[in-house]
C-alpha positions as CSV (number, residue, x, y, z in Angstrom):
1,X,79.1,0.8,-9.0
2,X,78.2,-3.0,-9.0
3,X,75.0,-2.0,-7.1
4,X,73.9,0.7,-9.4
5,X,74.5,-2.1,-12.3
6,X,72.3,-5.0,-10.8
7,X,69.1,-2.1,-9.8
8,X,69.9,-0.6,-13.6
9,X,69.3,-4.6,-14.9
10,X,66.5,-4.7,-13.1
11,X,64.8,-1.9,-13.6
12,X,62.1,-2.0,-16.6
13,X,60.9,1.6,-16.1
14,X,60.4,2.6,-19.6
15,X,60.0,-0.6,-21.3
16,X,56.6,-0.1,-22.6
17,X,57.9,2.6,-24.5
18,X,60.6,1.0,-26.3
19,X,58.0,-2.0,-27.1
20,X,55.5,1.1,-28.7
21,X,58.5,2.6,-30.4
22,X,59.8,-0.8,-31.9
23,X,55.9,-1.9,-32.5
24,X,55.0,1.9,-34.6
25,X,58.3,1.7,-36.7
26,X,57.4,-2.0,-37.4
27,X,53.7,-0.6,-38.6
28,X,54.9,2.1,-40.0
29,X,57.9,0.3,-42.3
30,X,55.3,-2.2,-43.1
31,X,53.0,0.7,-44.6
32,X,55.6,1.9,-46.7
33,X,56.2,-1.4,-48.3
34,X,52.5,-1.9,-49.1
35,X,52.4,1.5,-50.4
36,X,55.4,0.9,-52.6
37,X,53.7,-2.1,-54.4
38,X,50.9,-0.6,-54.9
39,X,52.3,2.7,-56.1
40,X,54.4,0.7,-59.2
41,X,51.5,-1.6,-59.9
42,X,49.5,1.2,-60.2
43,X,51.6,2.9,-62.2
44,X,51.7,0.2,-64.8
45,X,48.1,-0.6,-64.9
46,X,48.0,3.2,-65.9
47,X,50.6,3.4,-68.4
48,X,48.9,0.2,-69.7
49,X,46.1,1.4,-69.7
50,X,47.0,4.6,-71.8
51,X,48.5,2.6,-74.6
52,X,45.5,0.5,-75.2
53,X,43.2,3.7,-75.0
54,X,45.9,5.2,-77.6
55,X,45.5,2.6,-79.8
56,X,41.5,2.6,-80.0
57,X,39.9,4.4,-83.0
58,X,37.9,7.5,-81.3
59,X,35.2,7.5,-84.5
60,X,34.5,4.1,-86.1
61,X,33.8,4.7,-89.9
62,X,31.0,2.1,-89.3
63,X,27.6,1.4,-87.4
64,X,27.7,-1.8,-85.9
65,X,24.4,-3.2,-86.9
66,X,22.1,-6.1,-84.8
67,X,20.9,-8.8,-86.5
């Protein structure tokens, strides 16, 4: 049993893979916080943007003229 222990300690068969693993769920955790803040900043440019649009008079009752 001691044997099988020390070769099992050794033995890095299959470590690429965990690194890959542990690298794509760092890339892909990283892409979901970057999507996140963009999402809600997004989201209040837009309903920003809609209020200021709401409040803007559509037919001005007057010609701006050029002196």
């Amino acid at each position: 049993m001691i044997k099988f222990i020390k070769n099992f300690r050794k033995d890095e068969t299959g470590a690429v893979t965990v690194d890959w693993v542990v690298l794509t769920a760092a890339v892909v955790g990283l892409a979901v916080a970057a999507y996140s803040a963009i999402e809600t900043q997004t989201a209040n440019l837009a309903g920003a943007t809609a209020d200021t649009l709401a409040t803007q008079d559509a037919s001005p009752t007057t010609i701006p003229t050029t002196p």
